[in-house]
C-alpha positions, 0 to 999 in steps of 0.5 A, spaced: 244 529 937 245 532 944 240 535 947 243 542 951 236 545 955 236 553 958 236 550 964 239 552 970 238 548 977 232 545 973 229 553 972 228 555 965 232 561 963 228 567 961 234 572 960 236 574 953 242 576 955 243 569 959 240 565 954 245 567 948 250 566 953 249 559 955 249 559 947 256 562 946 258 558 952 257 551 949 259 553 942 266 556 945 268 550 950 263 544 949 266 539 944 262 533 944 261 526 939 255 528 936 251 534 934 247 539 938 240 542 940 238 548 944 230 549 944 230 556 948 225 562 949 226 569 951 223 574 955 221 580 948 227 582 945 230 584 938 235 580 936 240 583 931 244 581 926 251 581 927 252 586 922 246 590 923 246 598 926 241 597 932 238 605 932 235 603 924 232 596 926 228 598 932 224 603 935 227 604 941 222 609 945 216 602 944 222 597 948 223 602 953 216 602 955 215 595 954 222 593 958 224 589 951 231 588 951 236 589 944 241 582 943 247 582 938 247 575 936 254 572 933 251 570 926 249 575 921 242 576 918 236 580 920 232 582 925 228 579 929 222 579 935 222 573 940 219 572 947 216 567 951 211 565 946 214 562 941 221 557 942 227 557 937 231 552 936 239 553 935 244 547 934 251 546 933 253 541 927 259 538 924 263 542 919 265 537 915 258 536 913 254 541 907 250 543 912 253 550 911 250 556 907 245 550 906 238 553 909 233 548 905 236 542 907 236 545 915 229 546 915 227 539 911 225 536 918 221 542 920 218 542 914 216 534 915 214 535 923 209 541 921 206 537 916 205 531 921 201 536 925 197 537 918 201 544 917 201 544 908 203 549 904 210 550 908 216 552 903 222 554 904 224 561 900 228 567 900 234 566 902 233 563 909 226 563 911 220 559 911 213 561 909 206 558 909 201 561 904 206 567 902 207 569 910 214 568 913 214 563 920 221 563 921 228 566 919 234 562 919 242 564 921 248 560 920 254 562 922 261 558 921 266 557 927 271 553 930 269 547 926 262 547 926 257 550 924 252 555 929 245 555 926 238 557 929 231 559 928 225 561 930 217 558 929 211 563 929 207 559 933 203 564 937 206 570 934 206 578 938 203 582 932 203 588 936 210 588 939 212 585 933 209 591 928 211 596 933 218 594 935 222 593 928 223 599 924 226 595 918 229 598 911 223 601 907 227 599 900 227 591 903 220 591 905 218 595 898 222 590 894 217 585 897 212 588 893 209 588 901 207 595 904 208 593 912 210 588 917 204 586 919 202 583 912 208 579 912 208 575 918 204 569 919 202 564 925 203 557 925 197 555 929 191 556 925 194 552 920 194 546 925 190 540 925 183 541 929 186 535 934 192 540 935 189 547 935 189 547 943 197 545 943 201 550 948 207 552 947 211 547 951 207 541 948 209 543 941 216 544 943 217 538 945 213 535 939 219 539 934 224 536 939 223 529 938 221 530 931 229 533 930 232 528 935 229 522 933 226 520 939 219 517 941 219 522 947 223 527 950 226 523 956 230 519 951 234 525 949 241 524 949 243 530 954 248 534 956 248 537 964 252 544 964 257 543 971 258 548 976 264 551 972 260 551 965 255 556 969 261 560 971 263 561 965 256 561 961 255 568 967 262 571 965 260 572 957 253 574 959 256 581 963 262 581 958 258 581 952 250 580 953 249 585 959 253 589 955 251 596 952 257 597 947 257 589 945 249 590 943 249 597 941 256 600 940 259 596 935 256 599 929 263 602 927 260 609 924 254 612 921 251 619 920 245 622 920 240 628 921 233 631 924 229 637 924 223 638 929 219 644 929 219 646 936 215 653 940 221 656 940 223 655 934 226 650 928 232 645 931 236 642 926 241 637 928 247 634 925 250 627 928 256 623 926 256 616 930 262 612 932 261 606 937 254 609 939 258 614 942 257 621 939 263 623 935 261 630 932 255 634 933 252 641 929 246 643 932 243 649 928 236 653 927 232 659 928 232 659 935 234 665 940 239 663 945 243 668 949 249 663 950 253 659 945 250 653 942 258 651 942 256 649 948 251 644 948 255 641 942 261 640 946 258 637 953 255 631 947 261 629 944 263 622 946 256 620 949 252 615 948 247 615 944 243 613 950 238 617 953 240 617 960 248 618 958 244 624 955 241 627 960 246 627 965 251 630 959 247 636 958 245 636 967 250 641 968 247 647 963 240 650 962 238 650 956 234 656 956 240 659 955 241 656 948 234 654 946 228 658 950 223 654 954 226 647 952 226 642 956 233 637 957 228 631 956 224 635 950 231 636 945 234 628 948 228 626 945 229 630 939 236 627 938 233 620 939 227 621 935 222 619 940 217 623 937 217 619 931 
């Protein structure tokens, strides 16, 4: 098995956008005589699945003010929480094997290498996670393309509770039907667990035990590695701006979805009633007990085909005075409202 680093001029690579890049890059264009490994962390991000609708699985108003970004990943699944505390593993495989859809056999060397650090009581269960003592350390994604299978996951070494508990807004019905009441009840670390010789481990010296664990090696010089060529890089930067540094690839392709939202304000109650498509606003209602000398038909019509992005909103709505159509209500007020900041 190959060892591909996010590395880049001997620099490790931080970027979200970047990192699943260099990712796609590699399972689009490099087809090599054995199976591959990426070890990588990010910069705080959610990762989305690829089917996922981005405004129901994260609190955009905490990312904004942590500078956490959002990435839509090519596999399905859910949503996921990573930084730079924690490393993931992605890895391309042979399609030919029974790997695919297989979630327990990709954890069995996970599973042995945790143990050999003294980590007991690690079970594969679900559907694609892994748990120590009931507590999910990691969640797992595959996907098929091109004749190979694209996998990865993550480990819990030291994780960000707060972030964590703050940043995904996930399906309340999912979290019921695990008989669990919140976020934080559900996630577990895998350093308390470690046996005292290894409590101190950091990050990097557990990433390259776990390398050498899935590679087979004593040490991580004798990896088998692949060096990305200047003209690999040229296309790792164009994905990146194509599609990861991109708003509508993240956020924009949930094809269509509705919903509503009543705020009392000074000046009265405000309903609204918002029909997205591509994350854009495709039919707005706005209704309530407010007194507004202009029609609210305006205000509706300067919205539809925006972004539900607040600095798109913000400058669709620049050119009128709400005061006219609400009372004293700010621009920021009511694309707050629209975003459910104040919740």
């Amino acid at each position: 098995m190959y060892l591909i680093e996010s590395k880049r001029n001997g620099e490790w690579i931080y970027d979200p956008g970047m990192v699943m890049a260099l990712q796609d890059y590699v399972k689009d264009h490099i087809f090599l005589d054995d199976d591959v490994l990426f070890a990588y962390m990010m910069h705080p991000a959610v990762q989305i699945g690829k089917f996922q609708n981005a405004y129901e699985e994260v609190n955009q108003p905490y990312m904004d003010a942590h500078d956490i970004k959002i990435i839509r990943r090519e596999s399905g699944g859910g949503a996921i929480y990573l930084d730079d505390r924690n490393m993931s593993f992605c890895f391309l495989f042979d399609g030919s094997t029974d790997i695919y859809g297989n979630y327990a056999r990709l954890y069995e060397p996970v599973v042995k290498a945790l143990e050999n650090l003294g980590v007991d009581n690690v079970e594969y269960k679900g559907r694609n996670d892994l748990v120590l003592d009931g507590k999910k350390i990691s969640g797992s994604a595959m996907t098929l393309q091109k004749g190979r299978v694209y996998a990865g996951y993550s480990l819990l070494l030291d994780p960000n509770y707060e972030a964590i508990v703050s940043v995904l807004n996930p399906n309340q019905k999912k979290i019921e039907a695990h008989g669990i009441q919140s976020v934080r009840s559900r996630i577990g670390s895998i350093r308390p667990y470690l046996a005292p010789e290894y409590q101190e481990m950091t990050v990097w010296e557990f990433t390259d035990y776990m390398i050498c664990q899935l590679l087979e090696v004593n040490d991580v010089s004798e990896a088998k590695r692949y060096e990305l060529t200047p003209e690999d890089w040229a296309g790792v930067d164009k994905i990146a701006a194509e599609k990861y540094h991109n708003w509508d690839w993240n956020y924009g392709r949930f094809h269509q979805f509705e919903y509503s939202l009543t705020e009392r304000f000074p000046i009265g109650t405000i309903s609204v009633g918002l029909g997205v498509e591509h994350a854009k606003i495709a039919s707005i209602q706005i209704t309530g007990d407010f007194f507004g000398s202009k029609e609210i038909k305006e205000v509706e019509e300067a919205l539809v085909g925006v972004r539900l992005r607040k600095e798109d909103l913000l400058n669709a709505l620049e050119p009128l005075d709400l005061a006219n159509y609400f009372g004293k209500l700010t621009k920021e007020e009511f694309v707050s409202f629209i975003l459910s900041e104040k919740a």
